[in-house]
N, C-alpha and C positions, 0 to 999 in steps of 0.2 A: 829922216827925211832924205838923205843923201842915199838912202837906196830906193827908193820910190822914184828919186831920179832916175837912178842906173837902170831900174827894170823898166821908165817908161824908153831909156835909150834902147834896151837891147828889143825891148817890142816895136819898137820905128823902125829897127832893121831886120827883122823879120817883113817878108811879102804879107802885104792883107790879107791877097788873097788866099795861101793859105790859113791864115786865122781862120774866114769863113767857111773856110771848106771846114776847118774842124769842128767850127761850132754847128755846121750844119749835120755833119757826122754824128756830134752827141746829141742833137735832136733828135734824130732819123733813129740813135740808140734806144731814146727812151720813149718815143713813138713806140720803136717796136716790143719793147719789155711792158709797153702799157695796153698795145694789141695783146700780147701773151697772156698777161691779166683779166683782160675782157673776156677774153677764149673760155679762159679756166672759170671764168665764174659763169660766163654763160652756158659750160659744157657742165658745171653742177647745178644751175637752176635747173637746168633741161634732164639731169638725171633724176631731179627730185619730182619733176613735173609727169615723165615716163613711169615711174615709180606708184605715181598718184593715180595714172590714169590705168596700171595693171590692179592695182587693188580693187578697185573701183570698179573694171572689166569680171575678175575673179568673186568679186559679190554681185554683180546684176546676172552673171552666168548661171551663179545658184539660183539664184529669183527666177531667171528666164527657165530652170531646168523644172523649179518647184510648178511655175505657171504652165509649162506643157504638161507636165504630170497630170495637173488638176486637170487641163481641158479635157486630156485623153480622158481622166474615170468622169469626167458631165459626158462624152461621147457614146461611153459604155453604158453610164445611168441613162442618155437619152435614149439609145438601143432598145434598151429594157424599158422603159417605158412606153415608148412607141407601142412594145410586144404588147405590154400589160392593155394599153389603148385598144390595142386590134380586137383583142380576147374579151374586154368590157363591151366593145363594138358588137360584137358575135351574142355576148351576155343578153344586150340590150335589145340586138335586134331577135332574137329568139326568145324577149318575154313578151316583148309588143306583138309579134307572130302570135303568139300562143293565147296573150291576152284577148286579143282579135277576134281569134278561131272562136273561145268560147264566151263572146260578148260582154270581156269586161275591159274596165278603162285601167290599162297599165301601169297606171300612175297612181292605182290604188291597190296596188302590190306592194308586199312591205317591203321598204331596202330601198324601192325603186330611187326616191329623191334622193337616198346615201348614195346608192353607184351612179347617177346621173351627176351627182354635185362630185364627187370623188374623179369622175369622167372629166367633167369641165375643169377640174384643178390640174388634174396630170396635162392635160391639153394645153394648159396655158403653161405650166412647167417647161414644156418641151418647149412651146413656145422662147420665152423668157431664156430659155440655155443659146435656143438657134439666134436668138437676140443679139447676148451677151460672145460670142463666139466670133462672129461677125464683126461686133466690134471690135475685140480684141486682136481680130488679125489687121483690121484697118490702122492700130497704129504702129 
């Protein structure tokens, strides 16, 4: 007990005011080693987070590369469809001519209703791709 005395004596004569400076110093210490802390775990959340958003980037690339692929070959299939369209157009309209010419009804040519229904599917094909394209650039 009798040194509990002596250390409250030798703290009485020490200035307060520095006491407080130093306790304010070890705060200010471990503020700052608790800033440091914060840093380091924030600068590894955020490396795991950049991490997440290149894999992620590296996979929708492929998707987005797979997706223009596709549209370009619907471009080239609509192409060629269109051609195939123009050429049943030309088919169609030179059996109706013809049919005409020698007073019969066209539509009692055999094929006729095959390449008119086969006409009408491509048509809407095209259609449905000019559709599907359209949207796909809209998102």
């Amino acid at each position: 007990m009798g040194y509990n005395i002596n250390l409250e004596k030798i703290f009485n004569k020490i200035p307060k005011d520095k006491i407080e400076l130093e306790k304010i110093e070890l705060s200010l210490v471990d503020d700052f080693k608790k800033q440091i802390n914060d840093f380091k775990e924030f600068n590894s959340e955020t490396k795991k987070l950049i991490a997440n958003v290149n894999k992620s980037t590296k996979a929708n690339d492929k998707d987005f590369k797979s997706i223009n692929k596709a549209k370009e070959n619907l471009r080239k299939s609509e192409q060629t469809a269109l051609e195939i369209e123009d050429e049943g157009n030309d088919v169609l309209g030179n059996l109706i001519d013809s049919a005409d010419a020698l007073g019969v009804n066209p539509q009692a040519v055999d094929g006729y209703g095959d390449l008119d229904s086969a006409q009408s599917e491509i048509g809407q094909a095209i259609f449905d791709a000019n559709d599907w394209m359209q949207q796909g650039t809209k998102g």
